[in-house]
N, C-alpha and C positions, 0 to 999 in steps of 0.2 A: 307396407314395406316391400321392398322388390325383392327380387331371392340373391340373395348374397354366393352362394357356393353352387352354381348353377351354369349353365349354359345360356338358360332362359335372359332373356330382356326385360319379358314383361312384368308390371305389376299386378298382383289380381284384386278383385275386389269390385264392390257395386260403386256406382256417380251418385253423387248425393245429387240432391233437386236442384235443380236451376233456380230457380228463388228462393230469395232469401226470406220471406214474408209467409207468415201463416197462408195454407188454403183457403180459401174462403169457402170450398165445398165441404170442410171439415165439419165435423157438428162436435168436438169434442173441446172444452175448460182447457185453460192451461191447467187448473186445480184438479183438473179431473184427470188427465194425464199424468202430474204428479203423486196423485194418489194410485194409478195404476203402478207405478214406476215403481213405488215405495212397495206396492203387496206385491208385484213378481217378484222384488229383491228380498221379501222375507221367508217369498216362499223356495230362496235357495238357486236366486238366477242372476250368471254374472252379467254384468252391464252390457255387453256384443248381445248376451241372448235377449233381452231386454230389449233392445232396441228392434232385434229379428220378430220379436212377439208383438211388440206394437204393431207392426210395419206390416206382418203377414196379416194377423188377425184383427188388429184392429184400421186397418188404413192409415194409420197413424205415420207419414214420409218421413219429420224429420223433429223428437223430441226438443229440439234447440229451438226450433223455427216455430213451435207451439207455446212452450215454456220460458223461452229465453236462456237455458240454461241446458250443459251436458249434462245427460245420464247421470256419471261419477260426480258432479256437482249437487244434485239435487241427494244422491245418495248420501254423500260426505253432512250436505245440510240436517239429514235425520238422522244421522246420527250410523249409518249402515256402510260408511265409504270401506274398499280394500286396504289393507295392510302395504300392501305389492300391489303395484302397476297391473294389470291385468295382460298386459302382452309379456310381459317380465315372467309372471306366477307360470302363463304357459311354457314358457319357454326353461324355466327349471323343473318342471314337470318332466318336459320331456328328457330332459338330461339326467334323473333320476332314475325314468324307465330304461331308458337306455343302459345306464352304470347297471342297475338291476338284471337288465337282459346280459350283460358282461360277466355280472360274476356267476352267474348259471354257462353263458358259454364265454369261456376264454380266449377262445379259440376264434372267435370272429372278428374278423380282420374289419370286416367293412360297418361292423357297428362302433366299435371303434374309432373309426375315422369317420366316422357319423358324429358320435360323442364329443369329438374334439371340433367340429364345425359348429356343432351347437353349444359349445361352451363357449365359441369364441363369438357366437353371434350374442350370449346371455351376456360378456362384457361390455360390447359393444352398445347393447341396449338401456344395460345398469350406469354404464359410462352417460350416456343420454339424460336418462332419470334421475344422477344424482346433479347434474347440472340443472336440469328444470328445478330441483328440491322435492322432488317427492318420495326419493329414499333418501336413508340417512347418507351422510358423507364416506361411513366408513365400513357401508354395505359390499360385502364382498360374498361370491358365490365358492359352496364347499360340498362337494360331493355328499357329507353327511348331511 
């Protein structure tokens, strides 16, 4: 996602691989991948870090392009899928800390206006997500 309340242009983020098609220098199962995918997630790891732990440690480029299948797909299949969208969960995370950091200081103007960029980017996202169907229709964000 590009930066919404910013100056910036850019997007950040890594290119995924030029092919579409398994390595052939891979030496790893789609099964065996799957079963890696399935123990990081149980041992408490969201789907982005999942992918970052393949990829650093095990040379694993691109779960899809081994498995045929995303991360959150293969999760969902056993049974481990999120509640929340995983860019959604963060993004009222941070809107939490933030209200948090508010009512310790009142007084801060620019968290504030922090607080309300990120609220209106958590709509803009939820707005997203409930048109895909993956929250409910009548999912709305609330400070508490």
């Amino acid at each position: 996602m590009t930066r919404m309340h910013s100056g910036g242009r850019g997007s950040s983020g890594s290119t995924k691989p030029a092919a579409k098609t398994e390595p052939r220098w891979l030496d790893f199962e789609a099964n065996e991948v799957r079963d890696m995918v399935v123990g990081l997630a149980r041992d408490g790891h969201d789907p982005s870090e999942i992918g970052r732990a393949l990829r650093d440690q095990h040379g694993i480029p691109s779960v899809k392009q081994v498995t045929g299948q995303k991360i959150s797909d293969i999760l969902e299949d056993e049974g481990l899928g999120l509640e929340m969208p995983e860019d959604l969960r963060n993004l009222v995370d941070k809107a939490d800390s933030l209200q948090s950091h508010l009512e310790e200081h009142p007084k801060d103007l620019q968290t504030e206006r922090q607080l309300e960029l990120v609220k209106a980017r958590v709509r803009k996202v939820a707005s997203y997500h409930r048109e895909e169907g993956n929250i409910s229709s009548d999912w709305e964000y609330t400070a508490e």
